[in-house]
Residue, then its C-alpha position, 0 to 999 in steps of 0.5 A: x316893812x311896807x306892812x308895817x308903815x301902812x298899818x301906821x299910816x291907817x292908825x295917823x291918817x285919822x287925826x291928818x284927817x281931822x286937821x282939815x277942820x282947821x286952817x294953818x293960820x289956826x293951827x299955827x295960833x293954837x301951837x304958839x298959844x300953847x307954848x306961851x301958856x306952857x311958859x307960865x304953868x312951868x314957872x308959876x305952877x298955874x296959869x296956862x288955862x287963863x292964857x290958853x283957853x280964852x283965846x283958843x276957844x276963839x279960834x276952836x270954840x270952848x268945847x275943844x280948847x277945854x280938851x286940848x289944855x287937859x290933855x296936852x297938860x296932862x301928858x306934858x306936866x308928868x315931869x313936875x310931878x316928882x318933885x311937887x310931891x317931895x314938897x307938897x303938903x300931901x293932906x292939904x291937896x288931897x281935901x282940895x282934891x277931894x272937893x273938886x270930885x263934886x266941882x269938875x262934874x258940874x263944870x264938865x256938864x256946862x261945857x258939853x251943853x252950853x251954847x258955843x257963843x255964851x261959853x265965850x262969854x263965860x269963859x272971858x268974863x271968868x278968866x278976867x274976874x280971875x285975873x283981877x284977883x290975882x293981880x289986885x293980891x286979894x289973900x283969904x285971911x281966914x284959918x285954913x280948915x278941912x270944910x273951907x279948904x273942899x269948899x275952894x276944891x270944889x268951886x275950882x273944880x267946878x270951873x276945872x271942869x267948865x274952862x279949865x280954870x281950876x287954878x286962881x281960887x286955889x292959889x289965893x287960898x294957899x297963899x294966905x297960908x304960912x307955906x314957903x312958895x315952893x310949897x305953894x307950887x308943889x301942893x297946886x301941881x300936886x293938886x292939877x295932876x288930880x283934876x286932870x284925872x277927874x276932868x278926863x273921865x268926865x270928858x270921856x263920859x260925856x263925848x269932850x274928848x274928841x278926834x278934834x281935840x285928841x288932834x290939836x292936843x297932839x300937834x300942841x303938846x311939843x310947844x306946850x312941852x317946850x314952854x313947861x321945861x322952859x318956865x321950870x327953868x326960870x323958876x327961881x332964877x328970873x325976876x319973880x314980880x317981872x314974870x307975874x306982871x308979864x303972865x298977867x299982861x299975857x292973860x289981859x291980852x288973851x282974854x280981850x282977844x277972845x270976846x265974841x265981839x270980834x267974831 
């Protein structure tokens, strides 16, 4: 017994260790911040990038707050797969997907080499120019073709990749289209569980994944989980039009909050 509860403690004491990097206010912030975007994502199939990542990289900066969201969603989100994948429209995600194996290298290599503060800079700029689109209820209105539907693949892979942002271009593509919204949702949660695949081998390949990062994605995951079963559950049952203007209200706060003009 005492064997094997020091062979744990060599494997935990490692990621303890990296906490140290971090102070309990920014770790508690972190957790709460990660179950408020739990909260969108389950019940809207997307929007937890745009609530978490501008305000952590305040907090962690870019570099391990990009991490942290692929990892914690990637583990967390497993659970909403099965059903997305009775519902979706499996040949549409699957040429989005396919556009965003050009996008999310591209995106990825922005993050590991750009400069802390102006990644701030970018990523709130990015974050509120998509909140725009959304809030303002821009639809593309064009005919959906294979060409259009890898090009928007690859533009959300490419901010995938940089800040996790993957989901607006995607949605306001897919809304314009004739699919039921619980087909919207499935075919972006089908969609997310590619990217997220895509962006953890670029992570890995270019030193993103951290001990840092691994670290602040463990202690986020049980809120960020939390937040998933909880906005799941509301889905179609909680007045849709409230809980979009409070996600965008969440969002507005999150991005004003993580301008470097604060420090």
């Amino acid at each position: 017994m005492a064997l094997r509860w020091r062979r744990g403690w060599r494997i935990a004491w490692p990621v303890f260790q990296s906490f140290s990097a971090f102070t309990p206010l920014t770790l508690a912030l972190v957790v709460l911040i990660a179950g408020v975007a739990g909260l969108a994502r389950g019940f809207a199939g997307f929007g937890a990038a745009l609530i978490f990542v501008p305000a952590a990289s305040a907090l962690v900066t870019p570099a391990v707050a990009a991490p942290v969201l692929l990892l914690a969603d990637g583990v967390m989100s497993l659970g909403l797969l099965p059903r997305a994948w009775l519902l979706a429209r499996k040949r549409e995600a699957a040429i989005m997907a396919a556009g965003a194996l050009v996008g999310v290298p591209l995106g990825t290599f922005a993050l590991r080499h750009g400069d802390p503060e102006v990644l701030r800079w970018a990523i709130a700029g990015l974050a509120g120019t998509m909140l725009v689109l959304l809030a303002s209820g821009w639809r593309y209105h064009g005919t959906p073709r294979p060409p259009v539907t890898a090009g928007v693949g690859a533009l959300s892979g490419l901010f995938g990749g940089l800040a996790q942002l993957a989901g607006p271009p995607v949605v306001a593509y897919w809304l314009s289209g004739r699919s039921l919204p619980a087909e919207v949702r499935a075919n972006i949660i089908l969609y997310f569980a590619a990217t997220t695949v895509f962006s953890t081998v670029a992570y890995l390949a270019t030193g993103l994944l951290s001990r840092e990062a691994v670290s602040l994605a463990v202690l986020a995951a049980p809120s960020y989980a939390l937040g998933l079963f909880l906005g799941a559950r509301l889905f179609g049952k909680a007045d849709e039009s409230f809980f979009r203007r409070l996600c965008f209200a969440l969002i507005a706060i999150s991005v004003v909050t993580s301008l470097p003009v604060w420090g």
